[in-house]
N, C-alpha and C positions, 0 to 999 in steps of 0.2 A: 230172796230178799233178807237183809238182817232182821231177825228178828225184833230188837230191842229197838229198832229205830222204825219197822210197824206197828210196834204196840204204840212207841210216841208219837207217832201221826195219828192214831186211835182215839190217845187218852187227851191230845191238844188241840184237835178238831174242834170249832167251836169258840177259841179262846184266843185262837191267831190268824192273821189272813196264810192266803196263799197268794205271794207275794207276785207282781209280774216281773217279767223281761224287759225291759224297755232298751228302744235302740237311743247307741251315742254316735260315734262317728265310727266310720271305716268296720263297719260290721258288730261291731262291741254291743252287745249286751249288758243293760245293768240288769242285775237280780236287785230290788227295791224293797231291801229290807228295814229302808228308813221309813218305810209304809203302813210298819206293825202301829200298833197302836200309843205304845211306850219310846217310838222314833229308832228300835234297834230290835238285830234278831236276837237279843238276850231275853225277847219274853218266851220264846221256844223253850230253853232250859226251864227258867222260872216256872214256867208251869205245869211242866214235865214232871220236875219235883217234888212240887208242894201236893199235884194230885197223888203224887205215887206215897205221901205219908199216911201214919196212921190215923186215925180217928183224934187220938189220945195226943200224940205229936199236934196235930192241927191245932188242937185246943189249946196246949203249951203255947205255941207263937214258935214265930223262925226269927234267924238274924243272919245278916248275912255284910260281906266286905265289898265292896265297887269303887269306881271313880266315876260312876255314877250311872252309865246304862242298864248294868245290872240291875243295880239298886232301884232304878224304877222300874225295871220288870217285877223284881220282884215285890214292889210296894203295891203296883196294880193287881198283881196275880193277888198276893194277900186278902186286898181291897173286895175285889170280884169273891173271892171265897170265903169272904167273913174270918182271917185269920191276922192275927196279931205278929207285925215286921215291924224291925228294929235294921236299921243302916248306918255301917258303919263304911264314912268316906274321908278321901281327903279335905282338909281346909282350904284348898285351893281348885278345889273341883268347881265346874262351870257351874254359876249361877242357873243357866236352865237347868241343868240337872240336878241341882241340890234343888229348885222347887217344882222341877216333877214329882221328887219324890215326897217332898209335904202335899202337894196337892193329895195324893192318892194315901194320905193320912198315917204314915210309915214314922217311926221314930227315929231321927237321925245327931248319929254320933259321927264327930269331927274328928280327927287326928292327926298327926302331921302326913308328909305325902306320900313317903313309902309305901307300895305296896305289902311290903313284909308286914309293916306296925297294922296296915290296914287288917293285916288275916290275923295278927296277933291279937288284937283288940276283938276282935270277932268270937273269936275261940275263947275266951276272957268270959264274955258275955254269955254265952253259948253253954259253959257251963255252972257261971253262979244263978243261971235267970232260967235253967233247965228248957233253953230254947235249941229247936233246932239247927245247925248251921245249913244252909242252902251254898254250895260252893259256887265260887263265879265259873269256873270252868274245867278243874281239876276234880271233875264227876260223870262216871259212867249217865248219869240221867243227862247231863249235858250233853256230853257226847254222843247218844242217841237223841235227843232234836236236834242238833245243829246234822244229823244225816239228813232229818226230812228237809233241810235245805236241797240238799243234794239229790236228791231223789223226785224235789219240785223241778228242778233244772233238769235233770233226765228224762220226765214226764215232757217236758216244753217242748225240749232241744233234744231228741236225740242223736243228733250230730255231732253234739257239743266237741272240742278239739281240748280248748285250753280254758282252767277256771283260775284267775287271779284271787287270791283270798287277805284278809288283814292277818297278821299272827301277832296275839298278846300274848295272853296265857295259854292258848294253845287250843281252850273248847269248840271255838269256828271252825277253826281250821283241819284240827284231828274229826272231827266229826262227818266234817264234811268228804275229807278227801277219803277216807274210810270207806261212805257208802258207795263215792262215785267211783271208786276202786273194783268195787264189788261190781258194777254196771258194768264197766268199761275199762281193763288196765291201760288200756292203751290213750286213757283222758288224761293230760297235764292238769296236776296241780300246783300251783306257782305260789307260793306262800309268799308276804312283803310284810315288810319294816320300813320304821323311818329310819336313816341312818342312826339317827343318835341313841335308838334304843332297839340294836339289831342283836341282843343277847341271841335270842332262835336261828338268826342265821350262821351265827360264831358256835351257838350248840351242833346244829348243822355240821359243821363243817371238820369239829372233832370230834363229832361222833358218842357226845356224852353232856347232860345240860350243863347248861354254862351261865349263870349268875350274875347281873350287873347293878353293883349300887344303886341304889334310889336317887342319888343326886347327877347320875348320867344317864339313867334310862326319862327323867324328869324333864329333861332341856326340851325335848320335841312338843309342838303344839299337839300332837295326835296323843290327848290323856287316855283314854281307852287302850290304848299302848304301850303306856308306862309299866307295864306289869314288868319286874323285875328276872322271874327266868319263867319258863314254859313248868306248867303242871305232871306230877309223877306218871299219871294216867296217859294225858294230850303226848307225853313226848314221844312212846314207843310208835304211837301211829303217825305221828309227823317225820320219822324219822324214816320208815317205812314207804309211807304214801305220798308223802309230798314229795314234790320230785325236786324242785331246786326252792329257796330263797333269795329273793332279793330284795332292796334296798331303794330308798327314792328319800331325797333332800328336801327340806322345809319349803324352798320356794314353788317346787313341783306341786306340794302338797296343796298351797295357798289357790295356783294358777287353775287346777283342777275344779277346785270348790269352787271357781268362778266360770269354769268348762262347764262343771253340772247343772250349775245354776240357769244359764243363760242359756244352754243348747238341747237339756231333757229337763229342766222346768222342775229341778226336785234342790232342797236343800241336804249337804250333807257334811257331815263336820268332819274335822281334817283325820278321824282314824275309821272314818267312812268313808273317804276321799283315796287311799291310799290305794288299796287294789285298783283304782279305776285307773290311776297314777299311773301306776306301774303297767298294765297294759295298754294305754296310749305308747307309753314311752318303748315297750317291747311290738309295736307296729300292730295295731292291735287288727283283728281281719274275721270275717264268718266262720263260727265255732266259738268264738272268742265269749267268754262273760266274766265280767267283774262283781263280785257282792259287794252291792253299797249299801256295807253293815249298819249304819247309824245316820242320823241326821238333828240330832240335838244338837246344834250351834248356835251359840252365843250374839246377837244381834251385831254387837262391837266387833266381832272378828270377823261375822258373813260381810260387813263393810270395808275392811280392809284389806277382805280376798278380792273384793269386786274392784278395788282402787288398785292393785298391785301390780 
């Protein structure tokens, strides 16, 4: 077993579920990680992190960048540990998510919607206010929880064939395909993008990251998404482990969230929606599981998935 990705099953026991399987159609498993407590598997990192700081760091406070799951992972974990977060997000980030993370008493800074300004503003912060940065995904503590993803689906399923994943920044998905690597080489991992913001797939496919403005990777409803290229960390093992990327279109993504809703009874927002997407669309069969990474959607938009 990886070691790093034991210890953070160790040190996050306690602070996260262990998420189920649930069946969709034609054999598909979802892994239901819109089930955590913050609606995404981003409190795995978050709390992988902030336990693995010092005494001394805690007391400082963190800060940290999101389009908004992160950011309430990490406002909860904070919450739960007595430690002082600051979030810095887009101006245009979902209403639920910018008041997750007031609820869970987190300070939050607004920016425009770039991901870059987002990490820039972060790192800004991080060092006039002597706060820690907690990274969204370009971090080995990431990247060791999002394996106990993988190692929860290994435990379930050991049959498992094919695992469809979301790809932002890279920490779901490098993490995961990592461990399940380690289990099984012979398990597909299928990494997905919305078209509009397939930087990872086009990194993919030349073989070195590949960078897409803020104003193209932005168009897709799936904000969780929006991350502009894959993380320094995330990309050696995506390039490695994941076996192929693909690509699913805005109405796919729409049709899905009203698949999940109405046929496995769970809400999921459209960049928790994508991998499920994407293996319906690849005939999806026994072996199969999709993570349905997220489930913070926006009242207005779960209406208009269901009308569409």
């Amino acid at each position: 077993m990886l070691e790093d990705v034991e210890a953070a099953a160790a040190r996050i026991t306690g602070h996260v579920r262990h998420t189920p399987i649930l069946p969709l159609r034609g054999g598909l498993g979802l892994k239901a990680e819109s089930l955590q407590p913050t609606g995404s598997f981003k409190i795995r990192g978050a709390f992988n992190t902030i336990l693995s700081l010092s005494a001394t760091q805690r007391a400082a406070g963190v800060v940290t960048h999101s389009s908004g799951n992160h950011g309430q992972a990490v406002a909860y974990a904070a919450a739960r540990l007595g430690v002082r977060a600051v979030i810095v997000m887009p101006d245009d980030a979902p209403l639920a998510k910018r008041d997750g993370i007031r609820h869970w008493g987190a300070e939050v800074v607004t920016v425009a919607a770039a991901s870059a300004e987002r990490a820039a503003r972060a790192h800004e912060i991080a060092a006039a206010a002597g706060l820690t940065l907690v990274e969204p995904y370009d971090s080995e503590a990431v990247i060791a929880a999002t394996g106990t993803i993988g190692d929860e689906i290994w435990a379930e399923r050991p049959d498992v064939r094919r695992v469809f994943v979301a790809v932002g920044g890279g920490g779901l998905a490098s993490g995961l395909a990592r461990a399940l690597k380690h289990r099984n080489p012979a398990i597909q991992v299928i990494g997905v993008e919305p078209e509009l913001a397939a930087d990872a797939q086009e990194s993919k496919r030349l073989g070195s990251i590949v960078s897409w403005p803020g104003d193209r990777t932005g168009r897709t409803l799936a904000d969780g998404l929006r991350v502009q290229q894959l993380g320094n960390l995330n990309w050696p093992l995506i390039r490695d482990h994941v076996d192929s990327i693909v690509t699913i279109d805005e109405a796919q993504i729409l049709r899905t969230i009203r698949l999940i809703a109405t046929q496995a009874k769970l809400v999921a927002e459209p960049s928790g929606a994508v991998a499920v997407a994407a293996a319906l669309a690849a005939g999806a069969r026994d072996g199969d599981v999709a993570i349905l990474s997220g489930g913070n959607l926006d009242p207005g938009l779960l209406a208009e998935a269901m009308t569409c």
